[in-house]
C-alpha positions as CSV (number, residue, x, y, z in Angstrom):
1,X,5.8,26.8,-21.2
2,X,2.7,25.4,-19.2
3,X,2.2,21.6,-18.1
4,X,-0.8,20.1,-17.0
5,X,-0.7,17.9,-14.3
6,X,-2.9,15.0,-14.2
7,X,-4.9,12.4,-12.1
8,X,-1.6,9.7,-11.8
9,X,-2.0,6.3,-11.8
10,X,-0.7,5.2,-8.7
11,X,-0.5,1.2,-9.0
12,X,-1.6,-0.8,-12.1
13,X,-5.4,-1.5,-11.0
14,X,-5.9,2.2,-9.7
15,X,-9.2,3.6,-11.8
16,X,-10.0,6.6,-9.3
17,X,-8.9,8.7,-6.4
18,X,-9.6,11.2,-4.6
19,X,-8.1,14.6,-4.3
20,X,-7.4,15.2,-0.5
21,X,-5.9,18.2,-0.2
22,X,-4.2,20.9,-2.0
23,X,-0.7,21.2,-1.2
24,X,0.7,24.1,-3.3
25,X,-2.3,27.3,-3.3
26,X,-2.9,28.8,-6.8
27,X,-0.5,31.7,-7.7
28,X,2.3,30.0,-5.6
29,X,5.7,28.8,-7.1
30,X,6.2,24.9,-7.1
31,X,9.7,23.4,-7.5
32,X,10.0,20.2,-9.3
33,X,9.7,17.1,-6.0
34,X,7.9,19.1,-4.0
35,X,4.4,17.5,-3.1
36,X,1.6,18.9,-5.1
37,X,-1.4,17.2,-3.1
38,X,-2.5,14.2,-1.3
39,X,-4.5,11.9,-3.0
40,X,-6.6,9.2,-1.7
41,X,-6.9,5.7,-3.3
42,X,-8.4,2.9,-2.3
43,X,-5.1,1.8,-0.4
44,X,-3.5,4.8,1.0
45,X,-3.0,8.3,1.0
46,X,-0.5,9.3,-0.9
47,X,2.0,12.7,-1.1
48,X,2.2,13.5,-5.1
49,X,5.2,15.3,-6.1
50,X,5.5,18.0,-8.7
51,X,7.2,17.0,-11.8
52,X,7.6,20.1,-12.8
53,X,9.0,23.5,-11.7
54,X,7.3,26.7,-12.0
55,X,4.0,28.4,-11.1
56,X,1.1,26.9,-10.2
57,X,-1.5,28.5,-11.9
58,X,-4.9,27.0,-11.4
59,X,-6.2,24.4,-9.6
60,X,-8.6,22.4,-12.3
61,X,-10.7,20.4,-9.0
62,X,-11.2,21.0,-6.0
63,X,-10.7,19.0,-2.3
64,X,-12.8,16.0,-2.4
65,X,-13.3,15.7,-5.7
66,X,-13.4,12.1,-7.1
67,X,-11.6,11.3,-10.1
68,X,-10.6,8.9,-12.8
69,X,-7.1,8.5,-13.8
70,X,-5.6,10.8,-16.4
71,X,-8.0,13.7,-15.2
72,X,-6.2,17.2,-15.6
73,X,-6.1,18.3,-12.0
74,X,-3.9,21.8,-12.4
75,X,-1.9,23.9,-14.5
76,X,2.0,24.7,-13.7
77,X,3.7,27.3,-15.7
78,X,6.2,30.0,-15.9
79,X,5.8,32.9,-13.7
80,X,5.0,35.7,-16.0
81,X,2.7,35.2,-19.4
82,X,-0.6,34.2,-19.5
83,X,-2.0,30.9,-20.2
84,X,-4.7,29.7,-22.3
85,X,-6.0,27.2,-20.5
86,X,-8.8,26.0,-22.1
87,X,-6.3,25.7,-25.5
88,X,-3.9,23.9,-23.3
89,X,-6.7,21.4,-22.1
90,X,-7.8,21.0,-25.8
91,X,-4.6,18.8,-26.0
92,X,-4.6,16.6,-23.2
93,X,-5.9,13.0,-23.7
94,X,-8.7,12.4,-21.4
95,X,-9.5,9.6,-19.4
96,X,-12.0,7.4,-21.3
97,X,-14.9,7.4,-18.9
98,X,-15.7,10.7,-18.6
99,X,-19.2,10.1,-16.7
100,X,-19.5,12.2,-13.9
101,X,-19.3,10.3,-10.3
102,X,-22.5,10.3,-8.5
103,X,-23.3,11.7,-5.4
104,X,-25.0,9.0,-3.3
105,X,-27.9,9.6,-0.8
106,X,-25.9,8.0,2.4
107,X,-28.9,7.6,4.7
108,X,-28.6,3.9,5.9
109,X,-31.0,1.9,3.9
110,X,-31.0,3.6,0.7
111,X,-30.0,2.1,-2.3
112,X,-26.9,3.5,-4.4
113,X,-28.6,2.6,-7.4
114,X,-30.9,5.7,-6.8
115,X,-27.8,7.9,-6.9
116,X,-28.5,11.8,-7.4
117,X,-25.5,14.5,-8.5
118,X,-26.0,16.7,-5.8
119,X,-26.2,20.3,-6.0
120,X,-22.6,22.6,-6.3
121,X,-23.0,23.5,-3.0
122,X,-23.1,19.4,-2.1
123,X,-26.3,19.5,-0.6
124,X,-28.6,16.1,-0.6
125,X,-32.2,15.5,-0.5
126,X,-33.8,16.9,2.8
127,X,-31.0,19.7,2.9
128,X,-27.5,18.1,4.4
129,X,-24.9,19.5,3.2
130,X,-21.4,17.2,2.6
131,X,-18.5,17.2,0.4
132,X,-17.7,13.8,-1.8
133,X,-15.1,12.4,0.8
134,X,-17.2,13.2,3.7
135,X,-20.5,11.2,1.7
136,X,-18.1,8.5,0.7
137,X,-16.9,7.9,4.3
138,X,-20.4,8.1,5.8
139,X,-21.6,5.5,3.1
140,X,-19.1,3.2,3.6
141,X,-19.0,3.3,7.8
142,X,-23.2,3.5,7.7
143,X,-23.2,6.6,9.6
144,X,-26.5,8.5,8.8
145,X,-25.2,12.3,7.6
146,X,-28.8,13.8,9.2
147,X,-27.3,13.1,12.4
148,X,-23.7,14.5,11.9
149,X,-22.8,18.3,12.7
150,X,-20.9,19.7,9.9
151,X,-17.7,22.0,10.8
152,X,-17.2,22.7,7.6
153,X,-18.6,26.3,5.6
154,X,-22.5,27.0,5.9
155,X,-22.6,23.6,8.3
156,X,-20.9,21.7,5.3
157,X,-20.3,18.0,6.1
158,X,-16.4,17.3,6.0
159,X,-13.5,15.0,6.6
160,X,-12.8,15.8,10.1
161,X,-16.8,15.5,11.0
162,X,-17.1,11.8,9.9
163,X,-13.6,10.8,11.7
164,X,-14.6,12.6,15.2
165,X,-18.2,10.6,14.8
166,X,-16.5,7.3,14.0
167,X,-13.7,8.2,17.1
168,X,-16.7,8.9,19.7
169,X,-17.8,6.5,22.3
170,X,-21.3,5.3,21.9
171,X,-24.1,7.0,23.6
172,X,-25.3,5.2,26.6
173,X,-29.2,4.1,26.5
174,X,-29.9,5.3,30.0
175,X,-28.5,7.4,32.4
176,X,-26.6,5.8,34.8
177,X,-26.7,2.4,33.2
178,X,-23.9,-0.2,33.6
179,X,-20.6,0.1,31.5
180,X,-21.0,-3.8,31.0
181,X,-23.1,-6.9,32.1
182,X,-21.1,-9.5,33.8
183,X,-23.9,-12.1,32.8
184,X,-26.7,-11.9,30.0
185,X,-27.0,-13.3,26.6
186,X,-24.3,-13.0,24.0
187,X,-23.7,-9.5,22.1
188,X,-25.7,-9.0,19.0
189,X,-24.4,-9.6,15.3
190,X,-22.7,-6.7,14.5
191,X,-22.2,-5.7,10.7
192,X,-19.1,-4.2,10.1
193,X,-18.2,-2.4,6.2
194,X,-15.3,-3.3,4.3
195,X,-12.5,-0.8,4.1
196,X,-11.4,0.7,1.0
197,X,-7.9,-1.0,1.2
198,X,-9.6,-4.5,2.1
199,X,-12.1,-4.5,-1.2
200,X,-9.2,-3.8,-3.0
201,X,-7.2,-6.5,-1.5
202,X,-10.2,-9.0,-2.3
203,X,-10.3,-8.0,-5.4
204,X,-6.4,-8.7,-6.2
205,X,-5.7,-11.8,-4.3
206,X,-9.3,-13.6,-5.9
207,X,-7.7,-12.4,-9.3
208,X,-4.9,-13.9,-8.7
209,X,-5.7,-17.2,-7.1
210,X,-8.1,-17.6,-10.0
211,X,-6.1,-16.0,-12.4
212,X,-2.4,-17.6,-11.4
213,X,-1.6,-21.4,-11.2
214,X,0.0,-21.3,-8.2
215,X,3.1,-23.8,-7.0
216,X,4.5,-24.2,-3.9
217,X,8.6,-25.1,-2.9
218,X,9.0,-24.5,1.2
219,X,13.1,-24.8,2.3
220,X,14.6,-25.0,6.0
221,X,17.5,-22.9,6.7
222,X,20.3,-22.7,9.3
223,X,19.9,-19.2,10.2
224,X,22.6,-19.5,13.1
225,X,25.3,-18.0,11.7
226,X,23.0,-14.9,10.2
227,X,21.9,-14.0,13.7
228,X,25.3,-14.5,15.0
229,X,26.4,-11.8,12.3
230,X,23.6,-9.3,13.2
231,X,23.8,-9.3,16.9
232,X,27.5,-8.1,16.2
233,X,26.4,-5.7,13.2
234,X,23.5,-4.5,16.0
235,X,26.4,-3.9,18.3
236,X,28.0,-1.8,16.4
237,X,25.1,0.5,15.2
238,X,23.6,0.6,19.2
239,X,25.2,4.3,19.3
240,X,22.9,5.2,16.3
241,X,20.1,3.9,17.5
242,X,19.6,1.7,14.3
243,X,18.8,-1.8,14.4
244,X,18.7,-4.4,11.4
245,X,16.3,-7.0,11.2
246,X,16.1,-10.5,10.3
247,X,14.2,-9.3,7.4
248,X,16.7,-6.9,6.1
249,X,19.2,-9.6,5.6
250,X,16.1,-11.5,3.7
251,X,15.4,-8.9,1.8
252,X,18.9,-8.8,0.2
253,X,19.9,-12.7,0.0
254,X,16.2,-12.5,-2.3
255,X,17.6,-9.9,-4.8
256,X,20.8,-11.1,-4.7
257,X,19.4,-14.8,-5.7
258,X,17.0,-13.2,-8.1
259,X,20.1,-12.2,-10.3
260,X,20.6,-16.1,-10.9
261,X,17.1,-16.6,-12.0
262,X,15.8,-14.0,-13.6
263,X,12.8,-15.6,-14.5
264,X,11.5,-15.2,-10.9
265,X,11.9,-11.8,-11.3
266,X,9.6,-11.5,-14.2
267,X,6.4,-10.6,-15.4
268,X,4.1,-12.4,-18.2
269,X,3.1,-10.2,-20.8
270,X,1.1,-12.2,-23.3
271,X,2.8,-14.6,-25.4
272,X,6.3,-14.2,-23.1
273,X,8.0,-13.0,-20.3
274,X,9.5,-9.4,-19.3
275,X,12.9,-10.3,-17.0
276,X,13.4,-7.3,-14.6
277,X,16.6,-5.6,-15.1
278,X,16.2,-4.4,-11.4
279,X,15.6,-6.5,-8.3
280,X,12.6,-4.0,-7.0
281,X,11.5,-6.4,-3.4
282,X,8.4,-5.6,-1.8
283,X,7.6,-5.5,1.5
284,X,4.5,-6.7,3.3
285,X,3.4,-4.4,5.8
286,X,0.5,-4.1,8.0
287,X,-1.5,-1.0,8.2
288,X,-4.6,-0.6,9.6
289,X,-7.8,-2.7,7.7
290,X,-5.2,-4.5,5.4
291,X,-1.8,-4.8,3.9
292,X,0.5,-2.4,1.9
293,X,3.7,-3.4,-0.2
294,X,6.0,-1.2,0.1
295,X,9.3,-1.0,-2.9
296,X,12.8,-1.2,-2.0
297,X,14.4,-0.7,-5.2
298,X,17.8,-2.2,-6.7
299,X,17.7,-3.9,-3.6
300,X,20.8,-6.5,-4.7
301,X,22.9,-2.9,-4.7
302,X,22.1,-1.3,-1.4
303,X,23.9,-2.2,1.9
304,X,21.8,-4.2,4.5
305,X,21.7,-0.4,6.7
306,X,20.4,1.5,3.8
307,X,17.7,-1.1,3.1
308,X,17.0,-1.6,6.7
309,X,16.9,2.4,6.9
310,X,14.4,2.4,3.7
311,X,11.5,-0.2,4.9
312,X,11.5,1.6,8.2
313,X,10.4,4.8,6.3
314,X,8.4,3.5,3.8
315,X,6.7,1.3,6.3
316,X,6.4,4.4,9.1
317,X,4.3,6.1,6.2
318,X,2.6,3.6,5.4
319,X,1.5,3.1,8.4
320,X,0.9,6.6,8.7
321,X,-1.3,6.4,6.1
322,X,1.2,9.2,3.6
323,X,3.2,7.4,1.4
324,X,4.7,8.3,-1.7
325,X,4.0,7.1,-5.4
326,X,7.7,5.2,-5.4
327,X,7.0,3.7,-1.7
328,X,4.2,1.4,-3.5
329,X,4.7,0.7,-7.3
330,X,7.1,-1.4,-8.9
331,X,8.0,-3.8,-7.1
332,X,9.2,-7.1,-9.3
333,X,9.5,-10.0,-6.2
334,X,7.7,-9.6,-3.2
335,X,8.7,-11.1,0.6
336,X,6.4,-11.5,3.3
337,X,7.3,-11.9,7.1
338,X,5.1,-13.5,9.8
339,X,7.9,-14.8,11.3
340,X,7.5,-12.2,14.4
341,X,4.4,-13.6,15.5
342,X,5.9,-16.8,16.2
343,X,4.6,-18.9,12.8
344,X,6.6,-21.6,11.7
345,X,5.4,-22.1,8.0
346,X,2.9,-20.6,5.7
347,X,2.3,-20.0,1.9
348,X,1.3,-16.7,0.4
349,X,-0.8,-15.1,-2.5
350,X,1.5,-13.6,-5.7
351,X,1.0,-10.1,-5.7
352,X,0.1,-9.3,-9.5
353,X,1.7,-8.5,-12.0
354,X,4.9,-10.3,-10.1
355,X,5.6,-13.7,-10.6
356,X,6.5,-15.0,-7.3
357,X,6.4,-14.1,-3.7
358,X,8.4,-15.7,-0.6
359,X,6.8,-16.5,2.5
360,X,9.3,-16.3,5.7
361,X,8.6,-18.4,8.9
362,X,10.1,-17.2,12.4
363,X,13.3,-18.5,13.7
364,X,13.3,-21.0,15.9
365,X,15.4,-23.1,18.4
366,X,15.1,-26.8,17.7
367,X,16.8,-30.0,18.2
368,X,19.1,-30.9,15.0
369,X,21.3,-33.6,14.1
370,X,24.7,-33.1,13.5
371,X,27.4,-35.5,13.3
372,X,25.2,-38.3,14.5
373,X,24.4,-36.1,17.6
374,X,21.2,-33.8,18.5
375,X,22.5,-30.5,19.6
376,X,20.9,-27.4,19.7
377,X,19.8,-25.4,15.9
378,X,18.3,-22.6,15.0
379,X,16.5,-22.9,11.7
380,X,13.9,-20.9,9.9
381,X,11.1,-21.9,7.4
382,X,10.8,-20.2,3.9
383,X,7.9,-20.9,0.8
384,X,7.8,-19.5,-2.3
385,X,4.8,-19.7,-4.2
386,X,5.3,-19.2,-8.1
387,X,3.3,-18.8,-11.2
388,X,3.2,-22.2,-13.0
389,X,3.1,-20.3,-16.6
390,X,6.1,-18.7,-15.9
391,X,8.3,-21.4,-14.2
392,X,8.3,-24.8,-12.7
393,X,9.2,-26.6,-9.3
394,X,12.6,-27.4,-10.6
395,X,13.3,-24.1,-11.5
396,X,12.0,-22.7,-7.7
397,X,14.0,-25.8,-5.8
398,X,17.1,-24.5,-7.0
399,X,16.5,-20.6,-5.9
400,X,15.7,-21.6,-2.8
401,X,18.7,-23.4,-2.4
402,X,20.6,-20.8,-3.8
403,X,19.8,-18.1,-1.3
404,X,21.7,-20.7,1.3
405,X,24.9,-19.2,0.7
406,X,23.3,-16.0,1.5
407,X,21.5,-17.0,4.7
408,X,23.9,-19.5,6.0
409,X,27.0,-17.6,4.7
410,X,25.9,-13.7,5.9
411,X,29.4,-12.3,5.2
412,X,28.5,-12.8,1.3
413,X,25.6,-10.1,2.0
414,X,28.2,-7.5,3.0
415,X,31.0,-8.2,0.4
């Protein structure tokens, strides 16, 4: 039996990626998890895993390639026996826009809407020769491809070629001129492209601040006894090396709490509302030019180690820039933590199609009242913003005082 794999849709505004690199060779076997390819979207690179185990018997596009979702990228079958390929394709929906992508003229100045399809070989008018990636890069950095040696086959524009021009120091104007001018007017304007990952974070926070009737409920917490609890829980995992954060403990007082109101953990769908049976948190995490959410799943059933261990993968390849399709799609409640940079209080942006997102504030030592004295606290700021269509402020007063058992009563996170 043969499978085709397809073009996956790796988050639920995802139209196109591209094809990075092959990781299975035609004519090799593939096992069912083992990563296929890397594919580029406009957030990260991700590792795609087989889902199926066999043979892989043709590739169906090549590196660089840009495609839509649902494209049929390669063929996996059984060892022995021939395929019919074409036959096989007959039967596989296919995406609706089936226009081929253009190849843009990246010179700086020119305008995309004079778009060519370059020749097979990828050459462009005037004789440069580049795959897609390499164009798409050079286009979106304003690096002029006339200038760029190619490394690639027949002096082919690739990848690597537009990194190592982008890593390189700028050319001095004269020889022997000063590396800087103590005094001298200011430095010019300087015009700087969007990333990828930050048009596509645009695009989903304007959505959903147009989109979203936000709300806004901020709580203060005693967090003294929680970082009593994890300086001894840190004490005893000092041997391993391993090291829980305030976050983790967040992390699983949210899911937890999110089990008493499911309607935080939700999702409008038209005329009403889908309640997650799982608590799936996300994780804000900064990567270079933006923000990625990484998915700890079924969060409100993992220890606080294994979800500790979890985000410091996820996040390392993240950062890395090679996560895989679980590390990023559905998540149902998301938390983000500025808290290490020392801000008290802020509000965040819902992360679509969630429902509600809480915003955590750094720990700090303050004066507090307590039996009609001021003694020392330590308290910590939270905010969750919520969708007005799908709750109200009564609603998100009463989760926020619910995780307070959880934060001021840590032991009820390990029971």
């Amino acid at each position: 039996m043969a499978e085709v794999v397809t073009m996956p849709k790796l988050g639920f505004d995802m139209a196109e990626g591209v094809l990075v690199r092959w990781m299975i060779a035609e004519g090799e076997d593939v096992e069912r998890g083992q990563v296929l390819a890397e594919i580029e979207t406009d957030k990260a690179t991700v590792e795609v895993e087989s889902a199926h185990t066999g043979r892989m018997h043709r590739h169906l596009v090549g590196e660089g390639d840009i495609l839509p979702v649902g494209t049929p990228i390669a063929v996996i079958g059984e060892a022995d026996g021939d395929i019919d390929v074409e036959s096989l394709l007959v039967e596989v929906d296919t995406p609706e826009d089936e226009s081929p992508v253009p190849e843009v003229d990246t010179t700086p100045g020119a305008d995309p809407a004079d778009a060519l399809e370059a020749p097979g070989d990828g050459a462009l008018p005037g004789g440069v020769k580049a795959s897609p990636l390499a164009r798409r890069m050079a286009h979106e950095h304003g690096l002029d491809l006339k200038t760029i040696q190619g490394s690639g086959p027949d002096g082919r524009i690739v990848k690597q070629d537009i990194e190592t021009t982008l890593a390189a120091p700028p050319t001095p104007t004269a020889v022997g001129a000063p590396a800087f001018t103590p005094v001298g007017p200011p430095p010019a304007d300087e015009k700087v492209p969007l990333t990828k990952l930050r048009q596509a974070i645009g695009r989903r926070m304007v959505e959903a601040k147009q989109q979203l009737p936000h709300f806004y409920v901020t709580h203060e917490y005693d967090m003294a006894p929680l970082m009593a609890q994890r300086e001894q829980i840190n004490a005893m995992l000092a041997e391993s090396g391993e090291k829980l954060s305030v976050n983790d403990f967040i992390v699983k007082a949210a899911a937890l709490t999110l089990r008493e109101y499911p309607n935080l953990n939700a999702t409008l769908q038209g005329d009403h509302v889908l309640h997650h049976g799982q608590a799936n948190i996300g994780v804000a995490v900064a990567v270079e030019g933006g923000l990625l959410t990484v998915v700890n799943r079924d969060a409100d059933r993992k220890s606080l180690r294994q979800i500790s261990v979890e985000t410091k993968a996820m996040a390392a390849r993240a950062r890395e820039g090679k996560v895989k399709p679980d590390d990023i799609q559905g998540s149902t409640f998301s938390v983000s933590n500025l808290g290490m940079f020392g801000v008290e209080d802020f509000v965040a942006i819902i992360n679509p199609p969630e429902a509600a997102i809480l915003a955590i504030g750094s720990v700090k030592e303050v004066p507090v009242v307590e039996h009609g004295e001021i003694v020392p606290g330590l308290r910590m700021k939270a905010t969750i913003s919520v969708d007005h269509r799908v709750s109200d402020g009564a609603e998100a007063a009463r989760f926020m005082q619910a995780l307070v058992k959880y934060l001021e009563e840590p032991l009820r996170l390990l029971v």
